[in-house]
N, C-alpha and C positions, 0 to 999 in steps of 0.2 A: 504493500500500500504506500510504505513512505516512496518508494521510486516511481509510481504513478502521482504520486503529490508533487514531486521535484519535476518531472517531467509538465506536466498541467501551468507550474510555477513558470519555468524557464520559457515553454509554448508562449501563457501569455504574454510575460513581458517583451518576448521577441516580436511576439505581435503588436503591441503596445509601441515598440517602437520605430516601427512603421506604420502605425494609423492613429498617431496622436492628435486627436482633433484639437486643434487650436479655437478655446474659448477662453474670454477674458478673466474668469476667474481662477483658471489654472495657472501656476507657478505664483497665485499669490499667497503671499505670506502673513497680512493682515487679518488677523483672527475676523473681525468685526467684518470685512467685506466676505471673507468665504462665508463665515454664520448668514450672509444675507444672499447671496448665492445659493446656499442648499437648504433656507428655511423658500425659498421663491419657488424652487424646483420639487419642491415636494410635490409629489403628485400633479408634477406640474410636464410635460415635453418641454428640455432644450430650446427646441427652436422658437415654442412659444413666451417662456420662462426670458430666453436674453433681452429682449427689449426693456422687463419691469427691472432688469438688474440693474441697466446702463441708467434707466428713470429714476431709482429709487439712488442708486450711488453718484447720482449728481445732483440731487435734490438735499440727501443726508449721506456726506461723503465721511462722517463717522458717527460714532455713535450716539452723543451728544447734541449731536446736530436733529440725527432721529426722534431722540428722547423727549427734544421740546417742542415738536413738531404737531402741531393739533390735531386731533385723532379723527378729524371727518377729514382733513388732510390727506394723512395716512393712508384711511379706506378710500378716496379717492382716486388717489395714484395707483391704488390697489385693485381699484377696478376690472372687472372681466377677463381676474385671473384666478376668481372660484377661490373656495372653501378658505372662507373670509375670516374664518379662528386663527388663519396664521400670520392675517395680518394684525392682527387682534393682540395675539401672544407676542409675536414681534416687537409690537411697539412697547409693551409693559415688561418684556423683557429689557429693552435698551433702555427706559426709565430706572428702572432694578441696579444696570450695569453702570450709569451715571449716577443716578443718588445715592445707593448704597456702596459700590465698589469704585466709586472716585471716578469713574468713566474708564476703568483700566478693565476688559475682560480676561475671564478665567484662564488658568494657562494647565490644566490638569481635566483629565476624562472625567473624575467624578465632579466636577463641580462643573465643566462645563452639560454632564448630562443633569443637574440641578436644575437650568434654569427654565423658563417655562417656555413651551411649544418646543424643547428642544428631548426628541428619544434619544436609542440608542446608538440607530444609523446616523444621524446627525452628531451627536457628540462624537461617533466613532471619527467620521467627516473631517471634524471640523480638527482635532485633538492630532490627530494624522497628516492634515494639510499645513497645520501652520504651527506646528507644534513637533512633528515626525513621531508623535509617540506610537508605538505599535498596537494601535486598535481597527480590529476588520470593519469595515462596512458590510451589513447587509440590507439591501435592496430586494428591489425586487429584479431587478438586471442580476443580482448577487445570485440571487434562489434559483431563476431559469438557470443558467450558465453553469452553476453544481449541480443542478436536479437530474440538466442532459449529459451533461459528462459522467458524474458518478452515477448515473441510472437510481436515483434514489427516491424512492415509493411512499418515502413519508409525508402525509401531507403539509402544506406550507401554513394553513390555517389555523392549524393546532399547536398547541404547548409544546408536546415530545418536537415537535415539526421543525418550528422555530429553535429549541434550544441545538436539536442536531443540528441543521445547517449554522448557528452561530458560533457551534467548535468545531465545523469543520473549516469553516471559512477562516477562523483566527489559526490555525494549524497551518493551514495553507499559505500565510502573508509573510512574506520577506518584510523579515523585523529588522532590516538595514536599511531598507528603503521601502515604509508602510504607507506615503502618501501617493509613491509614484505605483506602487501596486494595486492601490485600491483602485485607484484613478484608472488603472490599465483594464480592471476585473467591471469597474463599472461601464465603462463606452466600448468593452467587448460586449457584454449583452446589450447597451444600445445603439450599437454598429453594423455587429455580426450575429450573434445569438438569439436576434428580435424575436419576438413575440410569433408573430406569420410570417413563414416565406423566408426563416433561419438562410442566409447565406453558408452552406453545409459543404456544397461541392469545391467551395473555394476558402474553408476553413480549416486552419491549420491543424488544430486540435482534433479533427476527424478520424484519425488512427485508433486514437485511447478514448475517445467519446461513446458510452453506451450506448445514447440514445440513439446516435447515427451508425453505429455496427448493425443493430435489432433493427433499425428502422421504425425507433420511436419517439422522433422527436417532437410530434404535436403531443402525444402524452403527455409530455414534464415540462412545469413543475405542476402537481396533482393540488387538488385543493378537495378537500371532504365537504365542506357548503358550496349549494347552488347558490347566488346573489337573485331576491326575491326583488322588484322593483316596486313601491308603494306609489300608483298615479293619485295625483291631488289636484283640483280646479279649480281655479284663480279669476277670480272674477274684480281686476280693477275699474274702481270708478274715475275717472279725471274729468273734472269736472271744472268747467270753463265760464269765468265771468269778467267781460271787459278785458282778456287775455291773460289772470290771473288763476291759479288752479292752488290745491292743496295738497300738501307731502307730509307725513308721518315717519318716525324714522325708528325700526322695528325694532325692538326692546324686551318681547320673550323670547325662552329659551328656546329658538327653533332656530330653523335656516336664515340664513342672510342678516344676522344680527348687527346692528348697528348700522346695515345698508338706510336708504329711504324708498318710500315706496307711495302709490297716491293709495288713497281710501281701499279698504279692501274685505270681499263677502268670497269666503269660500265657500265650496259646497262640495256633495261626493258625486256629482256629475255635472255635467256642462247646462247654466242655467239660460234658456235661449230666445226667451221673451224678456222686457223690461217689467211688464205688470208682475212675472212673480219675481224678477230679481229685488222690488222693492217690500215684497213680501218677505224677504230673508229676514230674522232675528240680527242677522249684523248690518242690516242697511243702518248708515247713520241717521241719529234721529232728529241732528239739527240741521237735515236739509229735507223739507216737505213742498207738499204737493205745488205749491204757489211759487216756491220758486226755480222748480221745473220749467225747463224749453224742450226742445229738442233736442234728441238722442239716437245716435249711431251706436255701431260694432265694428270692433275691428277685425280682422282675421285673426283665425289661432295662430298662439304662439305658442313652443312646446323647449323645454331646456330638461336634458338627462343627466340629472344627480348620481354618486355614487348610490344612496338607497332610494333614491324618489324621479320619478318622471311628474313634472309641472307643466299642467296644459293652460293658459292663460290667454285671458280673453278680454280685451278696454272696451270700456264702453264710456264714450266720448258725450258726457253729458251738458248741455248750454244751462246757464242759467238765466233767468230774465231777473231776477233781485238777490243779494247777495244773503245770505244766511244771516240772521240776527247775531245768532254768536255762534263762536268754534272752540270743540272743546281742546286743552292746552297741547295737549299733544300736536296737534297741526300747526302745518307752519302756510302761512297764505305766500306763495310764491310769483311774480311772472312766469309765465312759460319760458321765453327767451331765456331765464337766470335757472331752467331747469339742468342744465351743462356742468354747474357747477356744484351738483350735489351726489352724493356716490350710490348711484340704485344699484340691483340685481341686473345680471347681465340681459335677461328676459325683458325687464324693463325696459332697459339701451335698447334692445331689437328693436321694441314698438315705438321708441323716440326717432327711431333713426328710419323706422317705416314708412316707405309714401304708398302704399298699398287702401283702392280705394275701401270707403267704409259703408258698410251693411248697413240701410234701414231696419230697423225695427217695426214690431208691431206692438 
């Protein structure tokens, strides 16, 4: 086994040093910009991940800069790059790293895996890239890339699952050089190892590779749960008076926290008349019948969550008089100054739709 390990080892980084993607956060050494490099890329693609990096480290070129930076700021620039907790935990981590730790971050594994939004793949990350200390990354580029070469059945989903591939992956890391190895084991599974359509016939590792001797490499890595998708129906009100509308800005514990959003009636299927939309228990109750105009629909809109598919549906209401009062939560807006506030990315679709609008009946 260990001369299948040295071999796998020596493979990658030969490969590694021939398809070393040049991206701006590699070869740096500033803890604070890699921490913002692999907290962006979380669950995030590369190609879509570099733009918010080059935004976000010119906007907060440390961490200081980050720390006192307004937090609808933040989610703004943070915009429509999805599961908004991290930019969330981001910014309260670098308030953390400036008030409490002088603005100096961690320089050890366990305190960098301490801070908040940051596991164990990221502390590994980050402790390895700018620090050389000998900790694996595992990913999920990590998991594919073991699962197919060692042929291994356990699933990735589970307890035993994760702990096996986390010692085998720390066995396997040239502790002389643990940032340029992870770096090598990470952009081989997102180079060469991918997901579909594995480049196999022109991968080097193919000799000692289970999964491509059997011819099983759509097999690995196995996961013991199917992913159920919960669809949920979105029914926003924008509601238009003199070119003026209203934005709430979402404050329970559910999706899209601290985004804004305009008034909003969900329901557990698509509601497709206005008479029973106003029927719902959550229509607001300080806008009535009098100062009602006319009322459009907009086409479906549909955005896939990790656990949720959101169907979303504006219905673009005129007022002829404006509401006596609003309760504090809204904020009375221009339309034009709606650019500058951080919705859900489903939202942005329908801002940015010129798609025409459905009568009602």
């Amino acid at each position: 086994m260990k001369k299948e390990m040295d071999i796998f080892q020596t493979q990658l980084l030969d490969w590694y040093q021939q398809n070393d993607r040049p991206l701006p956060w590699k070869e740096e050494k500033d803890p604070y910009l890699i921490w913002l490099s692999e907290i962006i890329l979380q669950q995030t693609r590369v190609a879509q991940g570099l733009p918010y990096f080059e935004k976000f480290k010119a906007h907060y070129p440390d961490v200081n800069s980050l720390a006192n930076a307004p937090a609808d700021e933040v989610m703004k620039l943070w915009e429509g790059l999805g599961y908004y907790s991290r930019a969330r935990n981001m910014h309260a981590t670098a308030k953390y790293i400036s008030e409490e730790l002088a603005g100096k971050f961690p320089t050890t594994y366990k305190e960098i895996l301490s801070l908040k939004g940051v596991g164990p793949y990221t502390a590994a990350a980050i402790s390895s890239f700018a620090f050389d200390l000998p900790h694996a990354v595992v990913d999920g580029n990590v998991y594919r890339v073991l699962a197919r070469y060692f042929g291994i059945d356990t699933p990735i989903d589970q307890t035993q699952g994760k702990k096996r591939f986390a010692e085998l992956a720390q066995t396997l890391l040239d502790a002389t050089q643990p940032g340029r190895y992870n770096q090598a084991i990470m952009d081989f599974g997102a180079v060469q190892c991918v997901p579909k359509s594995p480049k196999c016939k022109q991968c080097p590792l193919q000799d000692c590779c289970q999964a491509f001797q059997e011819d099983q490499v759509q097999r690995y890595p196995i996961k013991s749960k199917k992913l159920v998708k919960k669809d949920r129906f979105f029914h926003f009100l924008v509601f238009d008076h003199e070119g003026s509308t209203f934005v709430q800005k979402r404050e329970s514990k559910d999706i899209w926290l601290h985004l804004y959003q305009f008034p909003l009636i969900e329901s557990q299927q698509f509601i497709s008349t206005f008479a029973e939309l106003r029927q719902q228990e959550q229509w607001p109750n300080w806008i009535t019948q009098a100062n009602l105009g006319d009322w459009n629909l907009s086409r479906p809109f549909k955005q896939e969550l990790t656990h949720q598919r959101i169907h979303a549906f504006f219905f673009k209401i005129s007022l002829k008089t404006p509401p006596k009062s609003i309760p504090p939560e809204f904020l009375i807006t221009e339309r034009e100054n709606l650019t500058k506030f951080a919705f859900p990315k489903i939202i942005d679709l329908y801002l940015k739709d010129n798609s025409l609008y459905l009568k009602l009946l």
